[in-house]
N, C-alpha and C positions, 0 to 999 in steps of 0.2 A: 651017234647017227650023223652022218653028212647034212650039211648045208645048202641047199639046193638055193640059188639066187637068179630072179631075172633080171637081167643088166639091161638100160635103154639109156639112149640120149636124145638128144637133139631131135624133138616131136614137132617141133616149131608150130604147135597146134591143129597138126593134121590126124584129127580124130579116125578119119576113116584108115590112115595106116595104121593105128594105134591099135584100134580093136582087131585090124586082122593080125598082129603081132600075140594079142593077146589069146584071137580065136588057135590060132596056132601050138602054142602051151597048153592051153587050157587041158589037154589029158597027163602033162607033166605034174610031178608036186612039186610046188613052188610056194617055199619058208619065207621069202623075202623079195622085197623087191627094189631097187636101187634104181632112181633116176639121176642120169647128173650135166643137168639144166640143157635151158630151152628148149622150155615144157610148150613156151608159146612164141610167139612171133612177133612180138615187141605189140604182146597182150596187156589184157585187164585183168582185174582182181577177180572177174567172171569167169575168163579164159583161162586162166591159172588154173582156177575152181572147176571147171568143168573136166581140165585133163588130168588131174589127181583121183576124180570121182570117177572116171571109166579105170583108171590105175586101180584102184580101191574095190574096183566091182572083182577082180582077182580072190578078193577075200585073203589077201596077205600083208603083212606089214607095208605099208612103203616109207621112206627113206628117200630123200632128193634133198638136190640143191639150186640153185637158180642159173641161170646163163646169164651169158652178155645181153643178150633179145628177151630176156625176162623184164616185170617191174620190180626194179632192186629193195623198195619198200615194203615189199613183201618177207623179205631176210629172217621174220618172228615167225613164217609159219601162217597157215588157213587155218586155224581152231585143230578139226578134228581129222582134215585132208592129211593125210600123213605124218610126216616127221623131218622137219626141215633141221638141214643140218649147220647152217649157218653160225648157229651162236650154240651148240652145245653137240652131245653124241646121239648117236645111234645107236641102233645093230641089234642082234637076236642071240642068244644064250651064249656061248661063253666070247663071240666075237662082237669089241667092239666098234662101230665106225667112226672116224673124224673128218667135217667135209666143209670145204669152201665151197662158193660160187663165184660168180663173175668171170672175167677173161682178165689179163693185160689190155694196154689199150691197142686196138687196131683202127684203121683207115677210116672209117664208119661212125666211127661215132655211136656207137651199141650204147642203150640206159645203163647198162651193168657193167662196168670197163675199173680196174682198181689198179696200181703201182704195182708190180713185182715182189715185189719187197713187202707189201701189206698184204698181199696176197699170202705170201708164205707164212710171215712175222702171225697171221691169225689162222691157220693150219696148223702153224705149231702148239701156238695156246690151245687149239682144241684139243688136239690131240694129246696133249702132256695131263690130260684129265681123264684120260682112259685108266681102267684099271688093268692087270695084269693078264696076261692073257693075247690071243693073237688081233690084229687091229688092220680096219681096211680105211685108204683113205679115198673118199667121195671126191671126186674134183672134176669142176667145167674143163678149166684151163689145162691143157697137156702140158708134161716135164717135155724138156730137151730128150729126145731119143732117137731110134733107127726110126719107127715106124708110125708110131701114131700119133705124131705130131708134123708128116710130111705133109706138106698142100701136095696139088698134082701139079706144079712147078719143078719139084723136087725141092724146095727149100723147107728148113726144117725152121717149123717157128714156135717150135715148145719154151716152157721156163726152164732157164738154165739153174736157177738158184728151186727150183722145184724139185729138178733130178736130184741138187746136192740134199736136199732136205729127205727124200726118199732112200737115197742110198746111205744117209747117216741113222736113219729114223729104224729101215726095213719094214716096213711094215708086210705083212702078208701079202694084199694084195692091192692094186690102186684099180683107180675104175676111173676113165676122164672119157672127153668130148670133143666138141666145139669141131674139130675139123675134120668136116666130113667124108673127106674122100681117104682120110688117115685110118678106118678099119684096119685093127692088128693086136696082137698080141707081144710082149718082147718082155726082158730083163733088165731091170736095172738096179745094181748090186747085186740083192739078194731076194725081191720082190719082184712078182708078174704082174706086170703092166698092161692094161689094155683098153683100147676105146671100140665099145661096142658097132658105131658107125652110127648113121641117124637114122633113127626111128621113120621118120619121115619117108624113107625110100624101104621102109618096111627091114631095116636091119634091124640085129638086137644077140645078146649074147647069152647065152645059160654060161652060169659057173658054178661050179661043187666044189665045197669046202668041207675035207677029210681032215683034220687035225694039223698038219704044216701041209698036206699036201693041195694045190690048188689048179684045177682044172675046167680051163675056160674056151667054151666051145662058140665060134661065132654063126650064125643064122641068118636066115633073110627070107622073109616071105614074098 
């Protein structure tokens, strides 16, 4: 049976887009659901807690991982608020997930900001504890690519050593964030890439997952 997934990002704590995101689904079925960070807006461990628990009211798995604008101390997970991916996997029957948080660092000075290089170096460890079988990586920070990693400058500020890590790794599908005017879908090697857009301005993406084949539809309430 297909995989039916709701993809969100970048909520930056705006509950009332969140719920019309969710009112919007709600007659879809929806297996899973993938967030991948800045769930808040350089929130609290209450803030955190509250946009996991309208996530949760879906009645489906959830799955996240933190942003730059997240509290990086949280990286263990809420108890019983989902399934943070930070330090170990995901995912629902035969697909596994592997996922970081944080960004690279930018201009701002965001709680959540990590080196390049420790960003990937602990995506890889995660995911090299996946078992057999097809594997999606969760990630804030966008790879180097055509599109969802463009600001509306046009300058492209994805991880370079992210994309190499994706096109040596393939995993099925990646799911990222952080830059919001970057909504898109694209390829990189042999894996479909895509940043859902932010939650915030009411975007969000369904994806189905057929056996290799993956199909990912963007939205916007």
């Amino acid at each position: 049976m297909p995989l039916n997934i709701l993809a969100i990002s970048d909520i930056h704590g705006k509950a009332s887009s969140l719920r019309s995101i969710l009112g919007a689904v709600s007659s879809e079925r929806i297996d899973l659901i993938t967030a991948s960070g800045d769930l808040t807006h350089y929130g609290s461990e209450a803030d955190l807690a509250q946009m996991l628990e309208t996530l949760n009211d879906m009645g489906a798995p959830v799955n996240y991982v933190l942003g730059n604008c997240d509290p990086k101390e949280f990286r263990r997970g809420l108890g019983t608020h989902g399934v943070c991916l930070e330090e170990g996997l995901g995912g629902l029957g035969p697909l596994s997930i592997a996922g970081i948080g944080g960004s690279t660092p930018t201009p701002f000075g965001t709680p959540f900001e990590v080196d390049e290089g420790e960003l990937v170096a602990s995506l890889r460890r995660n995911s090299s504890r996946s078992a057999a079988g097809p594997i999606m990586f969760l990630v804030h920070n966008p790879p180097a690519g055509q599109l969802v990693d463009r600001t509306s400058f046009g300058r492209h500020v994805g991880s370079r050593l992210l994309s190499e890590l994706i096109a040596s790794a393939s995993p099925l599908v990646v799911q990222c964030g952080h830059i919001h005017e970057a909504a898109g879908v694209e390829t990189i090697g042999s894996s479909t890439v895509f940043n859902p857009g932010p939650a915030m301005r009411g975007r969000y993406a369904l994806v189905r997952i057929d056996g290799k084949d993956v199909c990912v539809s963007l939205r916007s309430v």
